[in-house]
C-alpha positions in Angstrom: 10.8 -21.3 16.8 11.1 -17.7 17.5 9.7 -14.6 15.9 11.1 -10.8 16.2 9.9 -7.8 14.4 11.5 -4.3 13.5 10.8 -1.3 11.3 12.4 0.6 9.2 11.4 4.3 8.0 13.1 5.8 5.1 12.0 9.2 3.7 12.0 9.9 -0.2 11.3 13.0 -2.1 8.9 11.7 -4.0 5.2 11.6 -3.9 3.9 8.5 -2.2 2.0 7.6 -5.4 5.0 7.6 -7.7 7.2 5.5 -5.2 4.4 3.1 -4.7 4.1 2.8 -8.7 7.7 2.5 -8.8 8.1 -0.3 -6.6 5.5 -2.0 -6.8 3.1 -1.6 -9.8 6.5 -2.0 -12.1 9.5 -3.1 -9.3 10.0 -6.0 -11.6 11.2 -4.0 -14.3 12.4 -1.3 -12.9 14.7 -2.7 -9.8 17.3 -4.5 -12.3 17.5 -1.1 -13.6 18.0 1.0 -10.9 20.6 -1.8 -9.1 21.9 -3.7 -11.3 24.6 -5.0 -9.6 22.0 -6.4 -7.1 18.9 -7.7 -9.0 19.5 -10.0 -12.1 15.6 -10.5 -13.1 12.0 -11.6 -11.9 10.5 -14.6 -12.8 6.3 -15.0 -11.5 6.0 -18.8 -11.0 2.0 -18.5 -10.4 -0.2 -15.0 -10.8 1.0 -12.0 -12.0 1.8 -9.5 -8.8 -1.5 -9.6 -7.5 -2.1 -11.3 -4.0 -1.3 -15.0 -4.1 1.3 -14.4 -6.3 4.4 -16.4 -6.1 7.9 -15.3 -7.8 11.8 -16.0 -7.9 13.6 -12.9 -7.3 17.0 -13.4 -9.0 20.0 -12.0 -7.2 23.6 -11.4 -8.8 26.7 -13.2 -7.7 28.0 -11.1 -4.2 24.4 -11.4 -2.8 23.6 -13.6 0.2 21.6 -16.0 -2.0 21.0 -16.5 -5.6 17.3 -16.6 -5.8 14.8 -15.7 -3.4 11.2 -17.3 -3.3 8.0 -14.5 -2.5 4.9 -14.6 -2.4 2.4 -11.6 -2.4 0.3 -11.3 0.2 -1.6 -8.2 -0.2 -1.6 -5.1 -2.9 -3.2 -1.9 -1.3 -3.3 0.4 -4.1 -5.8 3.0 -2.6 -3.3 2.7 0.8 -0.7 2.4 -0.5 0.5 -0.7 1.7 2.6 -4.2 0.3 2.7 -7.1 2.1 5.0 -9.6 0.9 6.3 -12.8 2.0 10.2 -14.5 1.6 9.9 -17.7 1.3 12.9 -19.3 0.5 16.7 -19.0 -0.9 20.0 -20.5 -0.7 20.9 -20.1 3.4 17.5 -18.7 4.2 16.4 -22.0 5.5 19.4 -22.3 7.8 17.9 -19.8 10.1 14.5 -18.3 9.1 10.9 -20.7 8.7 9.7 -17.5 6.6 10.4 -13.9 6.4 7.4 -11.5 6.1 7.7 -7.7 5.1 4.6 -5.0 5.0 5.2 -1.7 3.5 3.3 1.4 3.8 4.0 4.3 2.0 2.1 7.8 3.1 3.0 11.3 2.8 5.2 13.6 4.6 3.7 15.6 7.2 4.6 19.1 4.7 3.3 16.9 1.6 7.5 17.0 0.3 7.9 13.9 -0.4 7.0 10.0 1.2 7.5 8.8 4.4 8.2 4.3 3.4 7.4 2.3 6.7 8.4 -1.1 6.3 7.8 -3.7 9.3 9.8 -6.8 8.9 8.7 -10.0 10.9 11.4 -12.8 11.2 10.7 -16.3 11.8 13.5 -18.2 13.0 13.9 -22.1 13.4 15.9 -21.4 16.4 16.1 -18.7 19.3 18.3 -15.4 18.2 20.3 -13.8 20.4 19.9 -9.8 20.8 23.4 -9.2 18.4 22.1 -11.0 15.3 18.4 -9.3 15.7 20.2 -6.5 15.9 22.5 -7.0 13.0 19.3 -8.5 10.8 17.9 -4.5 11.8 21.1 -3.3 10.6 21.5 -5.1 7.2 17.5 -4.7 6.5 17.9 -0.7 7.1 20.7 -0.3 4.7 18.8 -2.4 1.9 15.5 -0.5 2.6 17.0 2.9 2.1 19.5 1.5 -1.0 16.5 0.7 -2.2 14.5 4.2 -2.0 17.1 6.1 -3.0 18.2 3.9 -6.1 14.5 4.3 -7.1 14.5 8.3 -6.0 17.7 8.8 -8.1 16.3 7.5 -11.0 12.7 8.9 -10.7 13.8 12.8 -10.2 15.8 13.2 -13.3 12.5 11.3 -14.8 9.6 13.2 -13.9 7.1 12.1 -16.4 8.2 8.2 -15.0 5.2 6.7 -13.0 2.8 9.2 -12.8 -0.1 7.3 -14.1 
């Protein structure tokens, strides 16, 4: 088994406490709205979002896998940080043991905005050769900042969205 981590940053306009809302105090709800031709529905299989949480993420047709399997591993409101882990999903197991993501969201240095750090750590059933890490970077980079700014094109034109 091998293991390999990378981060992505993403910037956002908005305010590190809305974004964090956004994704995850209400991502259930709000992600098949703001990419719908990505994320079919949510399903928690035990808890509720809180740590120890399990769910099925439900993907549409075009996506790498149908469902996805996470669990929750830690919720930092006060910090703002998410740590989440993939546990499963159709052609996950050919290559990956688990899949484990933390995200931090702070403010920008001039207080415009949020600075979204996610670390991704990989583990692989096999050894990975330095084009697929790279390509894994690749494809997790352009989903992380889909992802923002489907949630920052929806919260702008919204501003009363996620403020408490």
């Amino acid at each position: 088994m091998a293991c390999y981590t990378y981060e992505n940053i993403v910037t956002s306009k908005i305010s590190p406490d809305r974004l964090f809302k956004a994704f995850f105090m209400d991502g259930m709800r709000l992600m098949k709205e703001v990419v719908p031709d990505k994320i079919k529905g949510c399903q928690f299989i035990n808890g509720r979002g809180e740590p120890g949480s399990v769910y099925l993420l439900h993907l549409n047709e075009g996506n790498h896998s149908k469902t996805l399997k996470v669990r929750v591993d830690s919720f930092d409101k006060e910090n703002m940080i998410h740590k989440a882990t993939l546990l499963g999903g159709e052609g996950f197991a050919d290559l990956y043991e688990s899949m484990s993501r933390e995200t931090k969201i702070e403010a920008k240095p001039d207080n415009e905005g949020s600075v979204v750090k996610i670390i991704t750590t990989c583990h692989t059933k096999r050894e990975v050769t330095s084009e697929e890490k790279l390509k894994q970077h690749e494809v997790g980079m352009k989903r992380a900042v889909a992802m923002v700014q489907a949630v920052e094109t929806y919260l702008l034109p919204n501003p009363d969205d996620h403020t408490t």
